[in-house]
MOPAC internal coordinates of N, CA, C and O (Angstrom, degrees):
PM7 1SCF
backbone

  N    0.0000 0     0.00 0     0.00 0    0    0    0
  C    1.4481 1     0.00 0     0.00 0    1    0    0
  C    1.5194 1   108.96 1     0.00 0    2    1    0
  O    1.2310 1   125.29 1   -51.60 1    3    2    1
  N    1.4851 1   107.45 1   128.40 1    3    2    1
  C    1.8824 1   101.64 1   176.47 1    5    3    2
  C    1.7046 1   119.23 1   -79.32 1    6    5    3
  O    1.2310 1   120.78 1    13.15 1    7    6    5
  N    1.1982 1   116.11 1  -166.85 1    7    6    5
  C    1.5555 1   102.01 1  -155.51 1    9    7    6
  C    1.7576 1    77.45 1  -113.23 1   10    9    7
  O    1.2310 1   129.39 1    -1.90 1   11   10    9
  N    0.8589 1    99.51 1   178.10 1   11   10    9
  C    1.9131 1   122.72 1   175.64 1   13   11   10
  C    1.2377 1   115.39 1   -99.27 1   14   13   11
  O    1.2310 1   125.56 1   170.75 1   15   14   13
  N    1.0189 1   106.92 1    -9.25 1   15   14   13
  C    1.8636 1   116.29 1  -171.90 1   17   15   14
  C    1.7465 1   100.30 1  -124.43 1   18   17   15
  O    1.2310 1   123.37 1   -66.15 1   19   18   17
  N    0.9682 1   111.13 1   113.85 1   19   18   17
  C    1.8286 1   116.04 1   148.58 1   21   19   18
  C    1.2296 1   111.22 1   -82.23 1   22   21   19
  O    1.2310 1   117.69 1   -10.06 1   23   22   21
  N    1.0830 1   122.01 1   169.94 1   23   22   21
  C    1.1920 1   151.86 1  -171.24 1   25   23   22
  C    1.4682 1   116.54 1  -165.79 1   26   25   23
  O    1.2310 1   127.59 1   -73.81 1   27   26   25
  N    1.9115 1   103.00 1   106.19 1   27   26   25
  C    1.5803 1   111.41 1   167.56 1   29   27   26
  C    1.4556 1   122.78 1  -110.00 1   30   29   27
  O    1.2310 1   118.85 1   -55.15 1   31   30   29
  N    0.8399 1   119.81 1   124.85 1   31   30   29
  C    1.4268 1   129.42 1  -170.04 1   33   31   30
  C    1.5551 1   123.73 1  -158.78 1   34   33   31
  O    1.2310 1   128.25 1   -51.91 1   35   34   33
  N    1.2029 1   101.72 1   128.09 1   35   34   33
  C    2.2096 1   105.40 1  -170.19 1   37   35   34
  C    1.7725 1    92.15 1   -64.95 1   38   37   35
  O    1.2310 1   137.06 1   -14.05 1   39   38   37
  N    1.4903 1    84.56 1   165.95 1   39   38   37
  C    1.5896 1    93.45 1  -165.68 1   41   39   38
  C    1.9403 1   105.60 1   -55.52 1   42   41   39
  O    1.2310 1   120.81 1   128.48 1   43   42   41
  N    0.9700 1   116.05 1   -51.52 1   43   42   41
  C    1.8827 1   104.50 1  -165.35 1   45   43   42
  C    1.2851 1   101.06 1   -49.49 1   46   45   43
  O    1.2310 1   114.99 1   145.70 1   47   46   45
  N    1.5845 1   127.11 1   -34.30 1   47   46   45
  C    1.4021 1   132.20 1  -155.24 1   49   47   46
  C    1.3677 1    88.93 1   -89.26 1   50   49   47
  O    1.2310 1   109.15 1   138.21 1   51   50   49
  N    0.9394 1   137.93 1   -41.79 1   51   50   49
  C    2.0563 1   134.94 1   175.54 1   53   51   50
  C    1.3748 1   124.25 1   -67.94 1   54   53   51
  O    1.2310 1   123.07 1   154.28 1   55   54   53
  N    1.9093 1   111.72 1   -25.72 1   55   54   53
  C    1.4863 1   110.04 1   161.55 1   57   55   54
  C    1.3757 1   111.39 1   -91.36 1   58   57   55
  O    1.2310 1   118.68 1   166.13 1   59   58   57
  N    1.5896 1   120.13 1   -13.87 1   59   58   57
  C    1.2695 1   115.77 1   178.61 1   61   59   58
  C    2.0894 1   104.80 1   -59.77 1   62   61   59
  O    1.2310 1   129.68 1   140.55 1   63   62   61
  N    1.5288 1    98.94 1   -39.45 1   63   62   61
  C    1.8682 1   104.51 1  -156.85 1   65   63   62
  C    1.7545 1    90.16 1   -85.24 1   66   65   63
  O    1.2310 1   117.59 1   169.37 1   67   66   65
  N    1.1987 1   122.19 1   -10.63 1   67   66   65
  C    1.5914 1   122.12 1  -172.50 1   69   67   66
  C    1.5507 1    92.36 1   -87.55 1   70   69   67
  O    1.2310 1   115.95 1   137.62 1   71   70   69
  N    1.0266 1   125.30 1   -42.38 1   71   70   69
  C    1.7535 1   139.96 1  -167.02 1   73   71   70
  C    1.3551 1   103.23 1   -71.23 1   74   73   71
  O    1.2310 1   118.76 1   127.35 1   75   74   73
  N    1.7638 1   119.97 1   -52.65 1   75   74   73
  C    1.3444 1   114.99 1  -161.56 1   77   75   74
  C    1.9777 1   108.82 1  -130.95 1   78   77   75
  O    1.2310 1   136.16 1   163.45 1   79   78   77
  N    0.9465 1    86.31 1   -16.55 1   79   78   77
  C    1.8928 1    96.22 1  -176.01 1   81   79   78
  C    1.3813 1   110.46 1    99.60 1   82   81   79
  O    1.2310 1   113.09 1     9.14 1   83   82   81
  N    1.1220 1   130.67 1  -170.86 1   83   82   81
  C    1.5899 1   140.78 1   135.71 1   85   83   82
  C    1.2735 1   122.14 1   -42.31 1   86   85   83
  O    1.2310 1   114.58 1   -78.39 1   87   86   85
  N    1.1186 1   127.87 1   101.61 1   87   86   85
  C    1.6879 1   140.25 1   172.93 1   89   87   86
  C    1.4468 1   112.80 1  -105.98 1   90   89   87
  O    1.2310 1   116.88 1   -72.16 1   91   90   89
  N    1.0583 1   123.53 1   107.84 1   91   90   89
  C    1.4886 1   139.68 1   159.76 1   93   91   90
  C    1.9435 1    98.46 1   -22.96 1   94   93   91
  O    1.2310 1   118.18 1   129.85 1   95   94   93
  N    0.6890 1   121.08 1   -50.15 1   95   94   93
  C    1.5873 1   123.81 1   166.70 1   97   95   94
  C    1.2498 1   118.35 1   -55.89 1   98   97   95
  O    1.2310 1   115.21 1   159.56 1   99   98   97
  N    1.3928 1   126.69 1   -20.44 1   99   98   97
  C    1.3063 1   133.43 1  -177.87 1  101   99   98
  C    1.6383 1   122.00 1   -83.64 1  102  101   99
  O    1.2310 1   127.98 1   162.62 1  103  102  101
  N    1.4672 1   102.23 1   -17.38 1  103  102  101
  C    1.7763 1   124.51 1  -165.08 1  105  103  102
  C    1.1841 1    95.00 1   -97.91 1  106  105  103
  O    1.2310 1   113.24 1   -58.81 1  107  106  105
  N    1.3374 1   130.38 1   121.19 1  107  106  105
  C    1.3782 1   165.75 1   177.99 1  109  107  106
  C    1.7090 1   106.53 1  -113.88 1  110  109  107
  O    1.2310 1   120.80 1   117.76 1  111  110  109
  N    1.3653 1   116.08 1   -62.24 1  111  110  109
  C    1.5619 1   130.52 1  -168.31 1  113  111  110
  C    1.3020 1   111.99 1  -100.88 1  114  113  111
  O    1.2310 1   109.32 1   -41.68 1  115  114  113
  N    1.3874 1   137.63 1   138.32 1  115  114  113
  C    1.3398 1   143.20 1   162.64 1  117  115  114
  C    1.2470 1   133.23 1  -130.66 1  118  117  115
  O    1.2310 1   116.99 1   -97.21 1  119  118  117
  N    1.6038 1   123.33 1    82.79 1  119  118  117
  C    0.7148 1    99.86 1   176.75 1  121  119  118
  C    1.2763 1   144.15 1   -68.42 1  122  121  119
  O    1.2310 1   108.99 1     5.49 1  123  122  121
  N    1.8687 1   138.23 1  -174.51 1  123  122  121
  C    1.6788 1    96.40 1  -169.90 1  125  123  122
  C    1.7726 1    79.28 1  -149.04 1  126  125  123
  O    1.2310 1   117.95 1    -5.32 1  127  126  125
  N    1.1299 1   121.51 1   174.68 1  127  126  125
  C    1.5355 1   140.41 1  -168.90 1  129  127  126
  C    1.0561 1    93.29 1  -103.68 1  130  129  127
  O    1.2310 1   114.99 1   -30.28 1  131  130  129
  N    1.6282 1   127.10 1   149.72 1  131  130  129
  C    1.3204 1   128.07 1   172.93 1  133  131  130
  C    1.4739 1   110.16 1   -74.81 1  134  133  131
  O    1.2310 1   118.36 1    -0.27 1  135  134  133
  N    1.1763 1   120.73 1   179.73 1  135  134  133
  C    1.0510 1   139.09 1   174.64 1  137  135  134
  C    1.7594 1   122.32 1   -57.08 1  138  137  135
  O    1.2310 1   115.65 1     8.88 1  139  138  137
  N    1.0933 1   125.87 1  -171.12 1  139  138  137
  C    1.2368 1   123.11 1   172.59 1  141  139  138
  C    1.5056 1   115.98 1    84.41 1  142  141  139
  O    1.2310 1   130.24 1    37.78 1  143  142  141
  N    1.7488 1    97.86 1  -142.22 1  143  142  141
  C    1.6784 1    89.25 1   176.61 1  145  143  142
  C    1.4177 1   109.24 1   -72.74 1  146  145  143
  O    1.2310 1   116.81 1   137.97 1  147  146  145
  N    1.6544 1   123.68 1   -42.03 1  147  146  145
  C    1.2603 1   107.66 1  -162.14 1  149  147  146
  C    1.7287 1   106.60 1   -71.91 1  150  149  147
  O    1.2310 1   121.75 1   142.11 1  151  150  149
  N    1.0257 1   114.25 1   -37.89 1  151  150  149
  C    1.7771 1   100.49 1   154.45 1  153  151  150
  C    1.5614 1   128.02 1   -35.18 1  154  153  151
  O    1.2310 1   121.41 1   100.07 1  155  154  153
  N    1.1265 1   114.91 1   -79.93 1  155  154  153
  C    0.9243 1   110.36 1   150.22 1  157  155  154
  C    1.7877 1   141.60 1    -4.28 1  158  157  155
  O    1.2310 1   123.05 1    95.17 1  159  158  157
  N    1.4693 1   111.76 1   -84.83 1  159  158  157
  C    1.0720 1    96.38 1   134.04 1  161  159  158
  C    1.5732 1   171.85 1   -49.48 1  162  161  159
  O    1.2310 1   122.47 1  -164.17 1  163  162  161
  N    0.9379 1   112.87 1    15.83 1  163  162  161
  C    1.3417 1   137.55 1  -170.37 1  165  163  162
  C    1.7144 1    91.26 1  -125.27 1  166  165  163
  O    1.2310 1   106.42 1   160.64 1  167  166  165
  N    1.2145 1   142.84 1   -19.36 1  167  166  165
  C    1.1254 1   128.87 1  -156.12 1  169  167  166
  C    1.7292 1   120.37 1   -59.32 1  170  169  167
  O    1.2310 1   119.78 1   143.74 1  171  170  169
  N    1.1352 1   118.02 1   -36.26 1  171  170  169
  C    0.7682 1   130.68 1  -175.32 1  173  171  170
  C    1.6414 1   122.37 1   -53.84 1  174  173  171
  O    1.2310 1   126.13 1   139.23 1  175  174  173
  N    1.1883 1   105.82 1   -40.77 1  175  174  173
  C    1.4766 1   137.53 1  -175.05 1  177  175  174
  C    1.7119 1   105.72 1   -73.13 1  178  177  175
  O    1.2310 1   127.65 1   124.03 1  179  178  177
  N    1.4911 1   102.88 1   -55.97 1  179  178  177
  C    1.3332 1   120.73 1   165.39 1  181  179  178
  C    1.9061 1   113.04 1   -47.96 1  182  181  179
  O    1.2310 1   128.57 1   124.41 1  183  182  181
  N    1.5146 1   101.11 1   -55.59 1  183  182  181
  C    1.4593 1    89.53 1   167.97 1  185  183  182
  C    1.6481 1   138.31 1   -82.93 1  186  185  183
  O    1.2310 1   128.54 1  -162.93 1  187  186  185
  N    1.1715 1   101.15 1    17.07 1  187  186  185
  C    1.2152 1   120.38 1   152.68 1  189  187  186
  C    1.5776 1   117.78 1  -100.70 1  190  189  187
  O    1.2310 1   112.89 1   140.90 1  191  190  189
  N    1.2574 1   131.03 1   -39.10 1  191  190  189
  C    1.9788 1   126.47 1  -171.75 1  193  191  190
  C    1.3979 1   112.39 1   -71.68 1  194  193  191
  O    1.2310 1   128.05 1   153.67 1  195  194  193
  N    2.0479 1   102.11 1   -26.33 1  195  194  193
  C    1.7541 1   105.82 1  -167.32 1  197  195  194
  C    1.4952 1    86.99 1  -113.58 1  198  197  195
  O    1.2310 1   108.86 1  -175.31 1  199  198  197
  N    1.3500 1   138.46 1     4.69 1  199  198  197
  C    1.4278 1   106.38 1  -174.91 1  201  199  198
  C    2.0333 1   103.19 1  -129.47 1  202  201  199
  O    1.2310 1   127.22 1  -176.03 1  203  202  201
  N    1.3842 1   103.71 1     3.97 1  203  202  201
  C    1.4644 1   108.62 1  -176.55 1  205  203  202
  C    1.8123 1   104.26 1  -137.52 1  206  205  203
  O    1.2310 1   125.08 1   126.99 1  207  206  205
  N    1.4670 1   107.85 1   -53.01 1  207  206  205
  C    1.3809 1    97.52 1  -156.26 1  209  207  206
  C    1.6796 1   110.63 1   -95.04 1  210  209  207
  O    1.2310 1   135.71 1   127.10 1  211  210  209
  N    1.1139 1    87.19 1   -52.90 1  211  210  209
  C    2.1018 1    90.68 1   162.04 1  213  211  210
  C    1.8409 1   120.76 1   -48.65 1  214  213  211
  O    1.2310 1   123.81 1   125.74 1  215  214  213
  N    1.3089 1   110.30 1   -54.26 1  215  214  213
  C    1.3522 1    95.31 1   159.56 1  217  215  214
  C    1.1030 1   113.63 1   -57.83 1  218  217  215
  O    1.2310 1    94.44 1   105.60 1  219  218  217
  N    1.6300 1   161.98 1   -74.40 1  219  218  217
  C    1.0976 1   148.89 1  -135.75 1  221  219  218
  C    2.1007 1   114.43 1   -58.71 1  222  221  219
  O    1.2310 1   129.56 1   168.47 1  223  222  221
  N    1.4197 1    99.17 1   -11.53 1  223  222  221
  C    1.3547 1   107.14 1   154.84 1  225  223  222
  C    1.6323 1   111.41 1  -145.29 1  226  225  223
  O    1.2310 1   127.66 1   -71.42 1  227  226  225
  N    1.6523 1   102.87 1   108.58 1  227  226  225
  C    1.4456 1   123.02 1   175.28 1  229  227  226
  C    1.3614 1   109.66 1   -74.27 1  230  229  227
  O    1.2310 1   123.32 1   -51.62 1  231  230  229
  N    1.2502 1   111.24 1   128.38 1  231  230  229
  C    1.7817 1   129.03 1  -171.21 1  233  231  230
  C    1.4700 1   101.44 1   179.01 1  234  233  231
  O    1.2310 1   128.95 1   -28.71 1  235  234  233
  N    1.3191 1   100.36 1   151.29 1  235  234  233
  C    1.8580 1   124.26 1  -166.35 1  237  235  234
  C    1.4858 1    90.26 1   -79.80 1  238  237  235
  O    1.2310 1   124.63 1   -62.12 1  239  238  237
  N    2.0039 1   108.71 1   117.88 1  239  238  237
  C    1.4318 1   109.61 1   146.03 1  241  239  238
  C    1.0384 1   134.11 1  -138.86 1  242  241  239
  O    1.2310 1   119.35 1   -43.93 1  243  242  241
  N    1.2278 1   118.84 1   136.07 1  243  242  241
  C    1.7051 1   111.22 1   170.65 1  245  243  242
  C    1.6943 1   116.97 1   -46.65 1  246  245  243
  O    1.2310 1   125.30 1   -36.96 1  247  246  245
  N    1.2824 1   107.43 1   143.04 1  247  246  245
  C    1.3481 1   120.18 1   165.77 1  249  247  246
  C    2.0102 1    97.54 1  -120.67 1  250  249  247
  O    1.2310 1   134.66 1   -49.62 1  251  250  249
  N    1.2836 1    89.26 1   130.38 1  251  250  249
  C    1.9458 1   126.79 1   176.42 1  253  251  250
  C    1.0431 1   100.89 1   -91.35 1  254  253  251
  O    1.2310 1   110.09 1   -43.45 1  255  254  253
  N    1.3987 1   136.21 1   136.55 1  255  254  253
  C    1.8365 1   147.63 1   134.26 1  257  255  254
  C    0.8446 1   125.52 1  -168.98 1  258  257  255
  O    1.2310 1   119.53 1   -20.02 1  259  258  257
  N    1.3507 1   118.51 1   159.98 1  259  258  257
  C    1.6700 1   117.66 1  -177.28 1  261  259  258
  C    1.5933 1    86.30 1  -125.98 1  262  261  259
  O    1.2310 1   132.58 1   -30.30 1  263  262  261
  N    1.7261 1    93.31 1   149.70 1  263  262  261
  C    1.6377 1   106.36 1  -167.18 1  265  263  262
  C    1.6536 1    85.69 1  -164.25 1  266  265  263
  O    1.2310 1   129.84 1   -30.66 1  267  266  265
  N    1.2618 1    98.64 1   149.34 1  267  266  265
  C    1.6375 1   115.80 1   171.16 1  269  267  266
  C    1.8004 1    89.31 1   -67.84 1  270  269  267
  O    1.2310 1   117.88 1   145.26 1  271  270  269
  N    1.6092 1   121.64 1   -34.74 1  271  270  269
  C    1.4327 1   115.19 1  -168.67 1  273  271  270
  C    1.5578 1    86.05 1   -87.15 1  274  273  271
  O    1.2310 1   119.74 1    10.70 1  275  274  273
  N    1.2407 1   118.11 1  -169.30 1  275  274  273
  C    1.4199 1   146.70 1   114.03 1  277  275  274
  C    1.3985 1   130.21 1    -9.60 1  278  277  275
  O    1.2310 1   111.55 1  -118.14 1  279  278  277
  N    1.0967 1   133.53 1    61.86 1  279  278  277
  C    1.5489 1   132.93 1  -159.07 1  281  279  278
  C    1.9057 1    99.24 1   -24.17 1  282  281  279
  O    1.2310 1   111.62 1   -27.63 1  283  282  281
  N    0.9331 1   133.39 1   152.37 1  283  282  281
  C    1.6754 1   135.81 1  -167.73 1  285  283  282
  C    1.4483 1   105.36 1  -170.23 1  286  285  283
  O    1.2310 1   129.32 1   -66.00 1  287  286  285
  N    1.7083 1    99.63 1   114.00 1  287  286  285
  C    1.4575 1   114.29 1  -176.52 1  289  287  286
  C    1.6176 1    94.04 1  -123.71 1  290  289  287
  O    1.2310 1   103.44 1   -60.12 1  291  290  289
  N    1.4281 1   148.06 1   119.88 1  291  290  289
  C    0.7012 1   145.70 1  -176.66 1  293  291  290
  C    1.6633 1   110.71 1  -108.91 1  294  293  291
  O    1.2310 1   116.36 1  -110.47 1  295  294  293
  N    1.2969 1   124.52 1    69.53 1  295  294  293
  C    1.4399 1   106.28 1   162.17 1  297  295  294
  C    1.3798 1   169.60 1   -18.67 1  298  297  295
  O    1.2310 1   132.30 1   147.33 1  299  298  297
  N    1.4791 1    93.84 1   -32.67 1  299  298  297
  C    1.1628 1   131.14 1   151.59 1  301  299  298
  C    1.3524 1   140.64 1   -72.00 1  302  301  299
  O    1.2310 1   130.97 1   169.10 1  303  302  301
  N    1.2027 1    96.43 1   -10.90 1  303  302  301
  C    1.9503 1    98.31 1  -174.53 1  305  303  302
  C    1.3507 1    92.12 1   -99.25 1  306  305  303
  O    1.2310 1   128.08 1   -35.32 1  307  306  305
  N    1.3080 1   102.04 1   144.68 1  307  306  305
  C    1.3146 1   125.32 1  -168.06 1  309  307  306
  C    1.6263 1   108.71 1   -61.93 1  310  309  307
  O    1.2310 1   113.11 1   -12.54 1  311  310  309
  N    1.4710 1   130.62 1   167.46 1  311  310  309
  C    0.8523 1   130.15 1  -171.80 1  313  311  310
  C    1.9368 1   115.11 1   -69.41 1  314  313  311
  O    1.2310 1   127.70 1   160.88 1  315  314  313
  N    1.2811 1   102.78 1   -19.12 1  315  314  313
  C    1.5608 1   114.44 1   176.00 1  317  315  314
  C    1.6752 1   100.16 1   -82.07 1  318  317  315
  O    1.2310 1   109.48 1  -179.56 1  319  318  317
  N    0.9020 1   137.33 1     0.44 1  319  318  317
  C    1.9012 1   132.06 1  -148.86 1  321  319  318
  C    1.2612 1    82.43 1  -115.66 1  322  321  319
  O    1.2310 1   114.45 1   113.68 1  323  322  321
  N    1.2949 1   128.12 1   -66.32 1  323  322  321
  C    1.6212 1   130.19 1  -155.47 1  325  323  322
  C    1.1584 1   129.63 1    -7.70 1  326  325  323
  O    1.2310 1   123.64 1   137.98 1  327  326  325
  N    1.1845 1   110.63 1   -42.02 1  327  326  325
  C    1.6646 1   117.61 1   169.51 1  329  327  326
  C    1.3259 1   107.78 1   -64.49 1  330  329  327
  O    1.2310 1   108.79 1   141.31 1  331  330  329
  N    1.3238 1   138.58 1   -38.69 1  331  330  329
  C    1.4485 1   133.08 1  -176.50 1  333  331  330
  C    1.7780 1   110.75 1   -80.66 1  334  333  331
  O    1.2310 1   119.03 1  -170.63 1  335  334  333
  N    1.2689 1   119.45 1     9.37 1  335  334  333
  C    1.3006 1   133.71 1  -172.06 1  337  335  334
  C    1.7759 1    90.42 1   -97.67 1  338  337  335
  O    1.2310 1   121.43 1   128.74 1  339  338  337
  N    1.5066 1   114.86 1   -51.26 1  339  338  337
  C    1.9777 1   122.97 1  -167.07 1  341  339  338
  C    1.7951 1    80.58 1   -64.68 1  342  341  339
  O    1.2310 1   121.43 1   131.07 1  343  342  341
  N    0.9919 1   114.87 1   -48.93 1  343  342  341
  C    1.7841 1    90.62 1  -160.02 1  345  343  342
  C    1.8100 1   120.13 1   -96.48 1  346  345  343
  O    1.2310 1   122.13 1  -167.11 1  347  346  345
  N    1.5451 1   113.53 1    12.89 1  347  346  345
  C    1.1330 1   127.43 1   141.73 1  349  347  346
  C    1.8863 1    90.41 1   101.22 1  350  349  347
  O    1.2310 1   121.58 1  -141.84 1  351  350  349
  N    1.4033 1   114.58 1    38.16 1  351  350  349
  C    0.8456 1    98.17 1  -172.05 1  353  351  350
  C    1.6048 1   146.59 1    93.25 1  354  353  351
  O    1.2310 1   129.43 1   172.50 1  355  354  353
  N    1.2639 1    99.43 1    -7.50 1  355  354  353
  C    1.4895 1   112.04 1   172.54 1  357  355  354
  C    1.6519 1   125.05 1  -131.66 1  358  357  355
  O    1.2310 1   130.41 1   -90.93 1  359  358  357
  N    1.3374 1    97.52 1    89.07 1  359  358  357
  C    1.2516 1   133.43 1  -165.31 1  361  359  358
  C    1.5483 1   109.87 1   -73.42 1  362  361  359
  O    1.2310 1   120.10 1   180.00 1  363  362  361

């Protein structure tokens, strides 16, 4: 059975994730899903990367998306809000 997840990465960056895994310290770039349902869906996941595992190592990152809005990641909204974070706030 194949996996659901690829993974691309140049070789240092592929023995680095074989050596140590995924480290919240390692994420620099994000890209992000637009808004809507597939936002939406994903939320869950989202309130886990911005509200548990990304904080547990603080470091400067860009967030990536294309959105009819403003791509909008709100960190701050509580773990119940999240959904009002995908649609930029207008609930």
């Amino acid at each position: 059975m194949s996996s659901a997840i690829q993974i691309h990465a140049g070789k240092t960056a592929f023995a680095h994730l074989e050596k140590h895994g995924l480290q919240a310290q390692d994420v620099a770039v994000i890209p992000a899903a637009a808004g809507g349902p597939k936002g939406l869906i994903l939320q869950g996941i989202d309130q886990w990367l911005f509200g548990e595992w990304l904080p547990a190592a603080p470091r400067e990152r860009s967030l990536i998306g294309e959105a009819e809005q403003p791509f909008c990641a709100d960190t701050k909204n509580s773990a119940g809000d999240q959904a009002g974070a995908y649609v930029c706030g207008l609930k």
